[in-house]
C-alpha positions as CSV (number, residue, x, y, z in Angstrom):
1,X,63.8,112.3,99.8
2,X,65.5,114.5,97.1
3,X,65.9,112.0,93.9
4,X,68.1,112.6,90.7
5,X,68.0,110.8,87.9
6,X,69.9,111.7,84.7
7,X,68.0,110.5,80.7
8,X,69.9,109.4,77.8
9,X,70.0,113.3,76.8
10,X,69.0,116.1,80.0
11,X,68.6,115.9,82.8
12,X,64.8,115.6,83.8
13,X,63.5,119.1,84.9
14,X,62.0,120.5,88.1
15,X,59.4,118.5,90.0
16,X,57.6,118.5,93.6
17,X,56.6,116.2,95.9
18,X,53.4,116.7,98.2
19,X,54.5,116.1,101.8
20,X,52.7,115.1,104.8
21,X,53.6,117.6,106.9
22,X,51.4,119.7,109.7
23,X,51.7,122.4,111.1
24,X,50.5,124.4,114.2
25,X,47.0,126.6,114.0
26,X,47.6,130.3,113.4
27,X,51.3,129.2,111.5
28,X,51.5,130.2,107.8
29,X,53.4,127.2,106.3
30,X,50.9,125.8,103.9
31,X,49.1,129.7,103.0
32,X,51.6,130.9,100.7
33,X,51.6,129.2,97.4
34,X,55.4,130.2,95.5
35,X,55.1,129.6,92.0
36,X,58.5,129.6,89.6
37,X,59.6,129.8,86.4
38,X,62.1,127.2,85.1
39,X,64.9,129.4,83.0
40,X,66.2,126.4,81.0
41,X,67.2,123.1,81.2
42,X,69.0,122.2,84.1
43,X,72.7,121.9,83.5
44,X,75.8,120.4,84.5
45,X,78.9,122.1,85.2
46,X,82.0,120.5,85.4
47,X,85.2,121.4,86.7
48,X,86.5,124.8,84.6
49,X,90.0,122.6,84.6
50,X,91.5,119.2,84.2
51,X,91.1,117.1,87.6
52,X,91.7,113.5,88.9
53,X,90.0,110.7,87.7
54,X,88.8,107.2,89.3
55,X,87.5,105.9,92.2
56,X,87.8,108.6,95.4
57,X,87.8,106.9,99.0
58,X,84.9,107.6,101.6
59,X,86.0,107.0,105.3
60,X,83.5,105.2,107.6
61,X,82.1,108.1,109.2
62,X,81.1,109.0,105.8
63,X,79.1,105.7,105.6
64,X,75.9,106.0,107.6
65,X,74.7,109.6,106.3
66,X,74.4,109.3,103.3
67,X,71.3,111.7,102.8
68,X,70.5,115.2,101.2
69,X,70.9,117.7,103.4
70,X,68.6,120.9,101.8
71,X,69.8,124.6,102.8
72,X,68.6,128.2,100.9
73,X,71.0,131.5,101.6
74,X,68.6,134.2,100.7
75,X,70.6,137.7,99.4
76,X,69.4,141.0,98.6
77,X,69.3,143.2,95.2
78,X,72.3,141.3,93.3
79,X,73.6,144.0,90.2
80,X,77.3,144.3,91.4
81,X,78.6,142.5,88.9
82,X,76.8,143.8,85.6
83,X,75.8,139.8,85.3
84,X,72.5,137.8,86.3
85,X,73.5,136.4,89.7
86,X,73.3,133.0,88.0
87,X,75.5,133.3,85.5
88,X,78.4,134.4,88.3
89,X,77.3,131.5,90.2
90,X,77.5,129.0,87.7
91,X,81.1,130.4,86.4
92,X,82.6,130.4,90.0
93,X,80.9,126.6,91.1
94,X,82.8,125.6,87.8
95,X,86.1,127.4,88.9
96,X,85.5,126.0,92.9
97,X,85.3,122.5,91.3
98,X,88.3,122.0,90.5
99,X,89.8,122.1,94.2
100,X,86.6,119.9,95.6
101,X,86.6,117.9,92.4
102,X,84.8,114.8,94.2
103,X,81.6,116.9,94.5
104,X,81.6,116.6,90.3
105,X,81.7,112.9,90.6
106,X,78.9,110.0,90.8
107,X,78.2,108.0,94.2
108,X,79.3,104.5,93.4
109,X,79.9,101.0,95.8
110,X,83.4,100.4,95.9
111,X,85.0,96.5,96.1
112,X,84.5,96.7,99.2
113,X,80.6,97.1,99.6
114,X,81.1,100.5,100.9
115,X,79.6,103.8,99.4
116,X,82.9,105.5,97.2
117,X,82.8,108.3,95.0
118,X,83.7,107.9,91.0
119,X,85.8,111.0,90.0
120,X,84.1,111.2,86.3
121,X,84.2,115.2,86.1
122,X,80.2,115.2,84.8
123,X,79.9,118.0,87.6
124,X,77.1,119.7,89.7
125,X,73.6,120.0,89.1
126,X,72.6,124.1,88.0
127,X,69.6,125.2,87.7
128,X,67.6,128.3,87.4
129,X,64.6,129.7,88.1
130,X,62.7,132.9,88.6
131,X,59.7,133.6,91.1
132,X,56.4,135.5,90.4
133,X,57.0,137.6,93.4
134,X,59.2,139.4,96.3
135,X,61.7,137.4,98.2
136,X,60.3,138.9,101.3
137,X,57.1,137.2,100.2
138,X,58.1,133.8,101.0
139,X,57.8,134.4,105.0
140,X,60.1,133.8,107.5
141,X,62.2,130.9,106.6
142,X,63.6,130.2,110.5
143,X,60.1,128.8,110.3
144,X,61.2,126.3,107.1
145,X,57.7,125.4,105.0
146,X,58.9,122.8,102.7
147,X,56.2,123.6,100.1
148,X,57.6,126.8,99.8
149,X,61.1,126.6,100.9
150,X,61.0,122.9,98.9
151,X,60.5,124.5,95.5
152,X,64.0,126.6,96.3
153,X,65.9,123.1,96.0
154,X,66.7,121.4,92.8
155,X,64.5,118.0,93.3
156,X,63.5,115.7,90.3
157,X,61.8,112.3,90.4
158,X,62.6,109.1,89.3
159,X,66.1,107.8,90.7
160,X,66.0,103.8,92.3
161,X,68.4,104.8,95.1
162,X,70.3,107.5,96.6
163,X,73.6,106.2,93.7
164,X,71.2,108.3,91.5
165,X,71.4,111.5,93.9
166,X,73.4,114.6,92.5
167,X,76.3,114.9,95.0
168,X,75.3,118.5,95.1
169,X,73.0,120.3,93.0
170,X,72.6,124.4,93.1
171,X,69.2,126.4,92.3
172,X,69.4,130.3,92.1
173,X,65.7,131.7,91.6
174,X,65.8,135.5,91.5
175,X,62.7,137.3,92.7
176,X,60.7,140.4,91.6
177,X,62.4,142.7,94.3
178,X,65.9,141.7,92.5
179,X,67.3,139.5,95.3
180,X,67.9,135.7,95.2
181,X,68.1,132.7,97.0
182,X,70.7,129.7,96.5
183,X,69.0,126.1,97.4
184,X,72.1,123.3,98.1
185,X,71.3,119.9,98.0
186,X,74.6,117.9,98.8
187,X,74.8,114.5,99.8
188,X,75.8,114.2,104.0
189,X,78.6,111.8,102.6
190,X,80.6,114.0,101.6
191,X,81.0,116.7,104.4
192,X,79.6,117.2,107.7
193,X,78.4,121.0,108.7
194,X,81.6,122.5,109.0
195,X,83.2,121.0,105.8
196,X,80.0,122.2,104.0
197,X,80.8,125.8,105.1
198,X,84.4,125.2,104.1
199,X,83.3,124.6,100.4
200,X,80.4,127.4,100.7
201,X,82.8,129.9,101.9
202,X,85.8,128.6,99.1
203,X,82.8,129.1,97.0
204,X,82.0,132.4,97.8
205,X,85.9,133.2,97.8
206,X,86.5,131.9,94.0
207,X,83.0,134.1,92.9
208,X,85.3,137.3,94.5
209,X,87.8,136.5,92.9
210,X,89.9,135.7,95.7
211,X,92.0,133.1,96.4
212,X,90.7,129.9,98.9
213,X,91.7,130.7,102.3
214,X,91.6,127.3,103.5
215,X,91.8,124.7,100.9
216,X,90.5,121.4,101.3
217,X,92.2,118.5,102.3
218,X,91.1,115.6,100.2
219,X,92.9,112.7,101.7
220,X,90.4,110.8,103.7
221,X,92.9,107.8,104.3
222,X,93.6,108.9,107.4
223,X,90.7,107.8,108.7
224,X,90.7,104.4,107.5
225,X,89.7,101.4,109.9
226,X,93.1,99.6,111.6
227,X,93.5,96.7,110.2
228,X,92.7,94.5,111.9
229,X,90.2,96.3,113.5
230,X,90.5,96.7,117.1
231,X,87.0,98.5,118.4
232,X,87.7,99.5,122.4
233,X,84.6,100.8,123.3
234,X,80.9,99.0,123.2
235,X,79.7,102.2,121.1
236,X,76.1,101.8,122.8
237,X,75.4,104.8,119.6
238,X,74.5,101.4,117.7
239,X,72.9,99.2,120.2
240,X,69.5,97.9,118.5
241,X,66.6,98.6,120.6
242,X,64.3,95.8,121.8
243,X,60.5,95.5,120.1
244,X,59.3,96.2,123.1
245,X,61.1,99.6,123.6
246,X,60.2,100.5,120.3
247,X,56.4,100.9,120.4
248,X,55.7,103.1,123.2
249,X,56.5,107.0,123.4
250,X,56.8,106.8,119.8
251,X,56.0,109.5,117.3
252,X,54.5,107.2,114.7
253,X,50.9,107.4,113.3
254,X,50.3,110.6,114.5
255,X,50.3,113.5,111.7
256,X,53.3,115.9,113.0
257,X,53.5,119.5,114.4
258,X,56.5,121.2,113.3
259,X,57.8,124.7,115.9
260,X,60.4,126.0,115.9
261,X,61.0,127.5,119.6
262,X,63.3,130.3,120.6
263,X,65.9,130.2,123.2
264,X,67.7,133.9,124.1
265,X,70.7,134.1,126.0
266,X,69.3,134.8,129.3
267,X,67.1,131.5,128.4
268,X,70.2,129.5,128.4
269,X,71.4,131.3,131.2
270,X,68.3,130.0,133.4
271,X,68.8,126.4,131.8
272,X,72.5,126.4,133.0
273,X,71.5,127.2,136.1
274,X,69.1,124.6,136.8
275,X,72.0,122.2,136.4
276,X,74.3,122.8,138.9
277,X,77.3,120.1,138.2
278,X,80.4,119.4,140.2
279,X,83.6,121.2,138.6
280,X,83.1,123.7,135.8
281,X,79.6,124.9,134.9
282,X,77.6,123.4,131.9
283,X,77.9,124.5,129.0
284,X,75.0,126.5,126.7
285,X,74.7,123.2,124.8
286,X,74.6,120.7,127.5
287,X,72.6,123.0,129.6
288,X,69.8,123.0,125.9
289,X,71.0,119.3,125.1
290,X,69.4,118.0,128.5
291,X,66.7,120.2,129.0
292,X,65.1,119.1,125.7
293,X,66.1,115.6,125.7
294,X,63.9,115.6,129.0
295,X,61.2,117.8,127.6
296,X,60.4,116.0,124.9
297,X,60.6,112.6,126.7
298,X,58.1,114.4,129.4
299,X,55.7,115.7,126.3
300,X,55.4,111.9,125.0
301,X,54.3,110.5,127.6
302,X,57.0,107.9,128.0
303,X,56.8,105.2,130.7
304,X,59.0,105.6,133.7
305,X,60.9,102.9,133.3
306,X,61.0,102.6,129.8
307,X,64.9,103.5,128.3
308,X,65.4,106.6,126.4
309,X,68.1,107.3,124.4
310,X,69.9,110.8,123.2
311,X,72.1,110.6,120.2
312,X,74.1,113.5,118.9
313,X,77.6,114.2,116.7
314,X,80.6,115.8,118.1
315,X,83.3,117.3,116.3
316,X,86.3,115.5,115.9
317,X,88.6,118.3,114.0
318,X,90.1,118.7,117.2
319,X,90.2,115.2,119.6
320,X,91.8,113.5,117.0
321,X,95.1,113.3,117.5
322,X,97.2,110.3,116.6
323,X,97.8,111.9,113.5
324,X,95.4,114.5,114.5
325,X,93.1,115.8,110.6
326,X,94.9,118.4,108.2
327,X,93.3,122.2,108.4
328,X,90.5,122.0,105.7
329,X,89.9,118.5,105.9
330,X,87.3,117.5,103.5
331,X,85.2,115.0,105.2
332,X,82.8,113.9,107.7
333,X,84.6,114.4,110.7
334,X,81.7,114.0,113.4
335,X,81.4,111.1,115.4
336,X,78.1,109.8,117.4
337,X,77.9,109.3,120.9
338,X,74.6,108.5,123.4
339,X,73.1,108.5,126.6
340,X,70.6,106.8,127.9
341,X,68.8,105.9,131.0
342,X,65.1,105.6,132.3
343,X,62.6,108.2,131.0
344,X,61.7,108.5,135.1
345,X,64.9,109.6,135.7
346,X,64.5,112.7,133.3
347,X,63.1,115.9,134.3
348,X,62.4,119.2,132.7
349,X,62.2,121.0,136.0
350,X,65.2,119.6,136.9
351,X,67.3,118.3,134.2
352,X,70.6,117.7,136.0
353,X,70.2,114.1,135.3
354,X,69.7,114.3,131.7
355,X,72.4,117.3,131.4
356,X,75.4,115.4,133.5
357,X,74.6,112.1,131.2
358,X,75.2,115.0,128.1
359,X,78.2,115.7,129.6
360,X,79.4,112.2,129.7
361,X,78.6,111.8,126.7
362,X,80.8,114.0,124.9
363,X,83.4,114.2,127.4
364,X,83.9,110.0,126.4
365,X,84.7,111.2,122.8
366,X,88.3,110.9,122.7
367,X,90.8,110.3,119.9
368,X,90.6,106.1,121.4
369,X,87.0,106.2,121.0
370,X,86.9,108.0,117.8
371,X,89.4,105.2,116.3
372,X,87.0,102.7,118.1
373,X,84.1,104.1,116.3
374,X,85.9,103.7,112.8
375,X,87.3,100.3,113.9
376,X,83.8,99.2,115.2
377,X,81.5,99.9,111.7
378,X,84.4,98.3,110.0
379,X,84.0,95.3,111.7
380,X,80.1,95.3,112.4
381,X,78.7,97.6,109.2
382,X,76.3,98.7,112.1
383,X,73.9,101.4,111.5
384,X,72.7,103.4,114.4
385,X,69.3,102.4,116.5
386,X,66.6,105.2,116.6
387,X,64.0,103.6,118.4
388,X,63.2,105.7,121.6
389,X,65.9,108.0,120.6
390,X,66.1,111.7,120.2
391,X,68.5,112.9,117.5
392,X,70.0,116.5,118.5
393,X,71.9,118.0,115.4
394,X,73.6,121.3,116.4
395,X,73.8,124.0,113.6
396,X,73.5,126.9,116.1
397,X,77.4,127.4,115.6
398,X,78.0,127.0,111.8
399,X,79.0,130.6,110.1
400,X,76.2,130.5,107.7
401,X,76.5,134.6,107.8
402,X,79.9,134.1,106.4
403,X,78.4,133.2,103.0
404,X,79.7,135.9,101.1
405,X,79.6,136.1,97.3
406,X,80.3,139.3,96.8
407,X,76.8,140.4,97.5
408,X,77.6,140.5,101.4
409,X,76.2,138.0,103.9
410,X,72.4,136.5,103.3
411,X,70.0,138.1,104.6
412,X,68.3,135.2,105.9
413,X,69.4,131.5,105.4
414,X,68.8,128.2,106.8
415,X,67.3,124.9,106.2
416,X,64.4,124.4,103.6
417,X,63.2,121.0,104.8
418,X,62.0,120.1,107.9
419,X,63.5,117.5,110.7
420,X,62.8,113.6,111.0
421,X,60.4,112.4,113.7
422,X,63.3,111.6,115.5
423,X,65.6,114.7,115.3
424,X,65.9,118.3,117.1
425,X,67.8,120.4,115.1
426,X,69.2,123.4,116.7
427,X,69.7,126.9,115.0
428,X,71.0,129.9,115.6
429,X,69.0,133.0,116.0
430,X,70.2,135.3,113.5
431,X,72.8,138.3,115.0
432,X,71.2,137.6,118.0
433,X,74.4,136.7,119.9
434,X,73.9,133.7,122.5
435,X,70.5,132.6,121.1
436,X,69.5,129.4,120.1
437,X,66.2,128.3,118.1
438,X,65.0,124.4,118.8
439,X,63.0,123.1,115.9
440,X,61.3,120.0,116.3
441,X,57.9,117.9,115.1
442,X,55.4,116.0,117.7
443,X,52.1,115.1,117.8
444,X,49.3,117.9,118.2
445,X,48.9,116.9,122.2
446,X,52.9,116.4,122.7
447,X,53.8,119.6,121.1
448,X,51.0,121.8,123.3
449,X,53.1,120.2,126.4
450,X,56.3,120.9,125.0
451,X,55.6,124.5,125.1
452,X,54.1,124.9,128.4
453,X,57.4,123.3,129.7
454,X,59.3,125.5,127.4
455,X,57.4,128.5,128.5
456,X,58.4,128.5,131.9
457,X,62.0,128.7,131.4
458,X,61.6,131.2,128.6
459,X,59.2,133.5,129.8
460,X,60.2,133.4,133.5
């Protein structure tokens, strides 16, 4: 886990951890050795103007992901601006601040127990660095390698908890060819995937020197928990799981293989088809949702009869409605929902099981279950079970191409750590319009099945 920690005069510089990933035979995560320069001390850069100060509310959806979430935007030769490609950066975060001024602050626990965020205007974390070769040297990062992509990310040692995390923190390393990459590290807490575009994009914006075409909303009250609360639902999402569902088809002990497997449109198509439901046809990510969720449960090797669970967010920026959230809100706005039923009752060949329980499962995400959801950690400060449970987190639709600083989109971009045990992330596959690219980790003999059921959809 990205740590931060700040001394009584600088901030510590660059370190990295060793991580116990694996990865396939014939990959070449783990061949390339990227070495980097530190260009001064890491800074901070506060707001370029006056902003509010205190204690800034976080709403309960904002509660249980509170993690570092680790992304590099890779851009060609950057001279446009007569200025090193850091400098503009660091000038424009500074300028950006002052509309998401929270992002400047320090985690905190408010009165409540609850994570909050202290508006103390410290600012970001900015560092530099420069590489010893080509950008295009660093391989193909829609296959992330943390100990390369890794080194792209502002990390430092030393922090007790994640209060000592940077709410976000901004590396630019420039390579030999002249391009760059940006590493983000910001903290889950304060946006979900399409609030983190929001501020990339404002970013991006400010650096042009244009003015934000969507500004955030920084009111989170309207998310608050009724009081008192009045949960509707039984939000099965945070259900602990039994011992005894927790110890078999588990990716434990095993060392992890990390692939990242590509899904084309006409892939998708197949998918869809194999899933013939009543009413309107699947959609692309119900169709994908199912077919891995059953996959993977097939690869593992789980008993019949033992329960498996899917978990996934859905956005709420449009099913809440009673008041319904303010263009630009700043904020987690996802909510969890599940599905679950005996791994028997899941099949890869035919996944119209697993793909009408998908369906069910965001189809019951309503603006009464979303208010349920808020009501319900209010009440219970639950935290979501993950034993037997697949985690799918769908990044396939975020504009990460709309990254523009002025140097047009990135050339490549997309996430420089790799996936939990638990989680499938899903990514888009470039221009390629319609495509989707699964990533995932399983164990050496759970991964080789994995692909064989994968290859006959894809290569039929």
């Amino acid at each position: 886990m990205v740590m931060f920690i700040q001394s009584a005069h600088r901030i510590l510089p660059i370190s990295h951890m060793e991580l116990p990933f694996f990865f396939l035979p014939g990959c070449t995560q783990g061949v390339f050795e990227l070495r980097l320069k530190q260009q001064g001390e890491p800074a901070l850069v506060p707001p370029a103007g006056e902003t509010p100060k205190g204690s800034y509310y976080l709403s309960n959806l904002d509660q249980n992901i509170a993690v570092i979430v680790k992304t590099v935007y890779c851009f060609k030769a950057a001279e446009d601006y007569g200025r090193s490609a850091g400098d503009v950066l660091r000038e424009s975060l500074a300028k950006v601040l002052v509309h998401y001024y929270p992002l400047a602050g320090r985690l905190a626990i408010s009165g409540e127990g609850k994570l909050a965020v202290d508006c103390t205007g410290e600012g970001a974390v900015f560092v530099e660095a420069e590489a010893d070769c080509a950008m295009a040297d660093i391989g193909d990062v829609t296959e992330p390698d943390p100990s390369v992509l890794g080194k792209l990310v502002y990390t430092v040692h030393g922090a007790k908890n994640i209060l000592e995390m940077p709410l976000l923190a901004a590396q630019v390393t420039k390579f030999k060819c002249g391009g760059f990459v940006l590493g983000l590290a910001i903290n889950h807490c304060m946006f979900d995937g399409v609030g983190a575009m929001q501020f990339v994009n404002s970013w991006g914006e400010t650096t042009r020197g244009l003015p934000l075409s969507l500004p955030p909303a920084l009111d989170r009250a309207v998310l608050r928990a009724r009081h008192p609360p009045r949960p509707e639902f039984p939000h099965h999402e945070f259900a602990q799981v039994t011992d005894d569902d927790a110890d078999a088809g588990e990716v434990t002990s095993p060392p992890l293989l990390y692939r990242s497997f590509r899904f084309t449109a006409a892939s998708i198509a197949r998918l869809k088809a194999m899933a013939p439901l009543d009413g309107r046809a699947c959609t692309a990510f119900e169709a994908l949702a199912g077919f891995v969720w059953s996959a993977r449960t097939r690869a593992l090797g789980v008993g019949p009869t033992r329960r498996s669970k899917l978990l996934f967010a859905v956005d709420g920026r449009p099913r809440f409605l009673s008041p319904p959230l303010p263009a630009g809100y700043f904020g987690n706005a996802i909510v969890l929902t599940s599905a679950a039923c005996a791994a028997g009752e899941l099949s890869a060949a035919s996944p119209e099981r697993a793909v009408r329980l998908v369906r069910g499962a965001v189809e019951a995400v309503t603006d009464a279950y979303m208010r349920s959801a808020v009501d319900y950690f209010e009440a219970t400060r639950a935290r979501p079970s993950l034993a037997s449970t697949l985690v799918i987190t769908a990044w396939s639709r975020l504009p990460f191409r709309a990254a523009d600083f002025g140097w047009g989109p990135p050339a490549a971009y997309g996430p420089a750590a790799l996936p939990e045990k638990e989680v499938a992330l899903f990514l888009s596959c470039g221009e390629e319009r319609g495509g989707v690219r699964v990533l995932l980790g399983l164990p050496a003999e759970a991964m080789a099945e994995f692909q064989r059921i994968v290859e006959e959809v894809t290569e039929a």
